[in-house]
Residue frames as qw, qx, qy, qz and C-alpha x, y, z in Angstrom:
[[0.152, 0.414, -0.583, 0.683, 172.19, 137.12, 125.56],
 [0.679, -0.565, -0.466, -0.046, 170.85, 135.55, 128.99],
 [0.019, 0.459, -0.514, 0.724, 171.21, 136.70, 132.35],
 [0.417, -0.464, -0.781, 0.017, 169.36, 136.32, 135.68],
 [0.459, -0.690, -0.147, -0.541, 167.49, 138.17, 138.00],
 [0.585, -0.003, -0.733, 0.347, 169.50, 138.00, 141.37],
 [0.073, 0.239, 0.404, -0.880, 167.33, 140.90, 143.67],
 [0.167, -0.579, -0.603, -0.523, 164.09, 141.68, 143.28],
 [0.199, -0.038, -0.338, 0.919, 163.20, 145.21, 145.36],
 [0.024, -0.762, -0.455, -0.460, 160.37, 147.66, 145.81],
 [0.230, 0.046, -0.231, 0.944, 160.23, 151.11, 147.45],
 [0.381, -0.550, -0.737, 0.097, 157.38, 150.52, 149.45],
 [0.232, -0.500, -0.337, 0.763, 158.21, 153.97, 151.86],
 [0.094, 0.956, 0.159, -0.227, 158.12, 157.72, 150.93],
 [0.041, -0.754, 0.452, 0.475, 161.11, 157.78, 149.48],
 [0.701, 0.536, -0.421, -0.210, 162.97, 155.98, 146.51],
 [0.053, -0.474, 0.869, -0.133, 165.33, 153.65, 148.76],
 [0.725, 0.113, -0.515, -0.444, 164.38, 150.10, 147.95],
 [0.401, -0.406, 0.807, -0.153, 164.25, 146.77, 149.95],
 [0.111, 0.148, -0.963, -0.197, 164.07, 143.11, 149.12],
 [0.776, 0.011, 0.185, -0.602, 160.51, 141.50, 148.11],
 [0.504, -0.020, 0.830, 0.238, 160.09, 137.76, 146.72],
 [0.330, 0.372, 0.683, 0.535, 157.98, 139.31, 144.15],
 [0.011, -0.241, 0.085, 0.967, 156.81, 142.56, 142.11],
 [0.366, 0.587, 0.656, -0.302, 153.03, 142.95, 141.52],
 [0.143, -0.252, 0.208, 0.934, 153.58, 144.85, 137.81],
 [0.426, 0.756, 0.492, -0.070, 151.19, 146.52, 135.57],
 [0.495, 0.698, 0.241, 0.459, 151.35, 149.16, 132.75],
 [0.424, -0.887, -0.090, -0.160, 151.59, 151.46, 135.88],
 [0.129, 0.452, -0.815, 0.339, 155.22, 149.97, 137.25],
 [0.242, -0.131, -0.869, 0.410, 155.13, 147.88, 140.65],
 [0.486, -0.496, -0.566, -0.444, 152.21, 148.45, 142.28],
 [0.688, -0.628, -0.357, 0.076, 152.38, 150.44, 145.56],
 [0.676, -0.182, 0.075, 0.710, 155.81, 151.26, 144.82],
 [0.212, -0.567, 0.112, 0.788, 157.44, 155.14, 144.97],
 [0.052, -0.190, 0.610, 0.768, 157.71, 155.22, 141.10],
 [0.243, 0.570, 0.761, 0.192, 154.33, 153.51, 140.15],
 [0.379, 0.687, 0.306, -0.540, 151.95, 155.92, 137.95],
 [0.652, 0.584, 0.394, 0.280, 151.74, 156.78, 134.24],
 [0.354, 0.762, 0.031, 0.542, 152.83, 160.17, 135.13],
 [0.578, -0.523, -0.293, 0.554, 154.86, 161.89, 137.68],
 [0.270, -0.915, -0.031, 0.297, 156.35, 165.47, 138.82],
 [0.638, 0.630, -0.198, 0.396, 159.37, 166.83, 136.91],
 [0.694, -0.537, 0.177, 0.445, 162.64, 167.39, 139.22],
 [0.044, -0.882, 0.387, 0.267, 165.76, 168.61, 138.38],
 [0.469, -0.115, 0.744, 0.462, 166.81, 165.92, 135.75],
 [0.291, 0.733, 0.516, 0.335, 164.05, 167.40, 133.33],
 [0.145, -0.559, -0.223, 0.786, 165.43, 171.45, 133.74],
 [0.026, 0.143, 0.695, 0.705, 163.79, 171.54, 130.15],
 [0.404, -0.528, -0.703, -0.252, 160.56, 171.54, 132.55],
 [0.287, -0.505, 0.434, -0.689, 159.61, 173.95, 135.56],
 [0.100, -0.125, 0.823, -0.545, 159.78, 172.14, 138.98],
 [0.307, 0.208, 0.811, -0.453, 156.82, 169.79, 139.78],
 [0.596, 0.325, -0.401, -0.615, 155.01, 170.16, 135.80],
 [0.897, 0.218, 0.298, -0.244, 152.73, 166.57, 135.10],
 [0.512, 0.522, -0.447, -0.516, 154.59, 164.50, 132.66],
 [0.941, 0.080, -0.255, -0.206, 154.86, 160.81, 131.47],
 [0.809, -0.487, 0.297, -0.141, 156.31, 158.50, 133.99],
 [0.653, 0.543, -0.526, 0.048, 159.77, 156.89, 131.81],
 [0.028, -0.504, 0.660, -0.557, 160.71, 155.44, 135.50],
 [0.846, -0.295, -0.198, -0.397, 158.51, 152.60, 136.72],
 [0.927, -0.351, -0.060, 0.121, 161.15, 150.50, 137.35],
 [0.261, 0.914, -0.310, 0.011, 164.70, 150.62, 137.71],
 [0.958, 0.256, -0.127, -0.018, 167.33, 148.08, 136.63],
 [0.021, 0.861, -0.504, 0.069, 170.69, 147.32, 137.75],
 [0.777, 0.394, -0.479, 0.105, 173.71, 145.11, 137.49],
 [0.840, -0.512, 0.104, 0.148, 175.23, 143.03, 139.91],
 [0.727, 0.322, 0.063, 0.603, 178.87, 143.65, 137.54],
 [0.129, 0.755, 0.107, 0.634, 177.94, 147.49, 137.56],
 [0.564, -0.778, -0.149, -0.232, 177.42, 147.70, 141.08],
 [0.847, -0.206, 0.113, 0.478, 180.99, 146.12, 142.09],
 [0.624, 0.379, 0.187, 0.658, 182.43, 149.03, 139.64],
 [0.227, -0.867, -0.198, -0.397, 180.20, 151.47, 140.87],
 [0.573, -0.819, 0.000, -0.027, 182.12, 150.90, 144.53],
 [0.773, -0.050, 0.024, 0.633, 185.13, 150.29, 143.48],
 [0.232, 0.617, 0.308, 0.686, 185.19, 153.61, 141.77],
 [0.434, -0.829, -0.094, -0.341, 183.58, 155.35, 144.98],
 [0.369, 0.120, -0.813, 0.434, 186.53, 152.90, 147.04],
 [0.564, -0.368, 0.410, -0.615, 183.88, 151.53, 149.16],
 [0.452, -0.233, 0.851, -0.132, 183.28, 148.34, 149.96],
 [0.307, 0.373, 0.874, 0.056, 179.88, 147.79, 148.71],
 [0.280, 0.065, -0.149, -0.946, 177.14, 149.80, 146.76],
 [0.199, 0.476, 0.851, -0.100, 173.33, 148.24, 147.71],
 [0.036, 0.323, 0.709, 0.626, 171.19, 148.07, 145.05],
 [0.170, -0.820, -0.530, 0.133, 168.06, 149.30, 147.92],
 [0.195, -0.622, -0.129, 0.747, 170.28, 152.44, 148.75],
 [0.133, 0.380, -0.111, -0.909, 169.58, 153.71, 145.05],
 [0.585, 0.277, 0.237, -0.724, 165.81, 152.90, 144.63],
 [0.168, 0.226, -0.852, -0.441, 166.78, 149.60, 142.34],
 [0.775, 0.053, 0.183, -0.602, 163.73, 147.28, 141.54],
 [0.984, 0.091, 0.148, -0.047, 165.12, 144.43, 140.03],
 [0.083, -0.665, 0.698, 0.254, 169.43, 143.74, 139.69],
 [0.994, 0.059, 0.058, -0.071, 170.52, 141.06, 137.33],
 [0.565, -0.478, 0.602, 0.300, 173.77, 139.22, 137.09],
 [0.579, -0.143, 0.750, 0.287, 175.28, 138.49, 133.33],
 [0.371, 0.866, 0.259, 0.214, 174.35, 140.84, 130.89],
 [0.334, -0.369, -0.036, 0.866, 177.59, 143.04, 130.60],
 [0.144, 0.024, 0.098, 0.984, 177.07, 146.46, 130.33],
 [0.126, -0.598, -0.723, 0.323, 173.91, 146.50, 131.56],
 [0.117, 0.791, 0.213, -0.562, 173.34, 150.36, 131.33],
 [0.015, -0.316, 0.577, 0.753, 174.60, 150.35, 127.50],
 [0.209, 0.246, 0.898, 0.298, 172.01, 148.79, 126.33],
 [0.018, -0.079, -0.181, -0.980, 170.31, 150.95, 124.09],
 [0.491, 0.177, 0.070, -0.850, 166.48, 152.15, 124.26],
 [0.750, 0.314, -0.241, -0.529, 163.84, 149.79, 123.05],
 [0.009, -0.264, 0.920, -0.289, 166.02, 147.01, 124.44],
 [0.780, -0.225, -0.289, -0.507, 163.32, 144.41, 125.06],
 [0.038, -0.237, 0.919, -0.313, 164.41, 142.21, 128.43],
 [0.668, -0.203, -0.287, -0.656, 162.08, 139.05, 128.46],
 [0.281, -0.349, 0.834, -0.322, 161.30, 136.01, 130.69],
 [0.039, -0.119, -0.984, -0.125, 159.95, 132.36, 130.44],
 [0.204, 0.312, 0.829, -0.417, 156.77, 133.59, 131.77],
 [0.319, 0.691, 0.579, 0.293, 155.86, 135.85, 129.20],
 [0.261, -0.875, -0.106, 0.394, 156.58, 139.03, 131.18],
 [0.546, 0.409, 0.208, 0.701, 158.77, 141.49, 128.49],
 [0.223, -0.852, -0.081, 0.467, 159.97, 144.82, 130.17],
 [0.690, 0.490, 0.160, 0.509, 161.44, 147.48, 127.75],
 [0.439, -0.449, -0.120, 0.769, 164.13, 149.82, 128.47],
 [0.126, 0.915, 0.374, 0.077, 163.63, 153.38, 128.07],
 [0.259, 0.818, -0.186, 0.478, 166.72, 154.89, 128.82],
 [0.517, 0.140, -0.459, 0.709, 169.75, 155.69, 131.21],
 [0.306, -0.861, -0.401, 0.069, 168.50, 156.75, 134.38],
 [0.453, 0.511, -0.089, 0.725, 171.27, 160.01, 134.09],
 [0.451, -0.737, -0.306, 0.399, 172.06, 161.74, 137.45],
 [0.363, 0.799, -0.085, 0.472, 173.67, 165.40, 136.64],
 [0.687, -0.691, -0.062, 0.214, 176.93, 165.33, 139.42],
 [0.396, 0.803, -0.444, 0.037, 180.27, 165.92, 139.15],
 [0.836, 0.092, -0.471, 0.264, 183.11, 162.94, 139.23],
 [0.681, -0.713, -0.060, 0.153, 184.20, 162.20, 142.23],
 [0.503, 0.643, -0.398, 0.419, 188.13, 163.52, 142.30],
 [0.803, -0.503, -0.272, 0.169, 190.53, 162.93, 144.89]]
């Protein structure tokens, strides 16, 4: 399966909202500079398996999204658009359906050598929108 790489982001601020670079300094670490970078981070309220703000291993360096998914994402919402900066995306690609199915251990590589592996559904605990 091929795709491409049509955004490349980083979240450069204090928060997680992302904007457009031409390129992503990575290491073992994530992006370099960026919100997410470290080996380990704070637990939050997607880990309630953990008390608030406990040390643990960083599964979140980067964070991947579809240029298909997105388009569903707003339809669903009935908005226009859904940008990939407003939730903290680091790199969107175009032509890979299903993009968030793709299981663990997934291995996404490029010509240069660079070989990111997925870790998992970033999972948000909300309730569906209802009208």
């Amino acid at each position: 399966m091929q795709g491409k790489v049509t955004r490349v982001l980083q979240a450069k601020g204090v928060d997680f909202i992302s904007e457009e670079v031409t390129s992503l300094p990575l290491s073992f670490g994530g992006i370099a500079g960026d919100f997410h970078e470290g080996f380990t981070r704070k637990s939050g309220g997607r880990e309630p398996w953990y008390k608030r703000g406990t040390e643990m291993r960083n599964e979140r360096q980067l964070s991947i999204l579809s240029e298909e998914e997105l388009c569903d994402i707003a339809t669903n919402m009935k908005l226009y658009v859904v940008e990939a900066g407003w939730i903290g995306a680091s790199l969107v690609f175009e032509g890979i359906p299903n993009l968030s199915y793709l299981p663990p251990r997934t291995l996404i590589m490029f010509e240069n050598g660079t070989t990111l592996r997925i870790d998992g559904y970033n999972l948000k605990f909300c309730q569906p929108y209802e009208n």
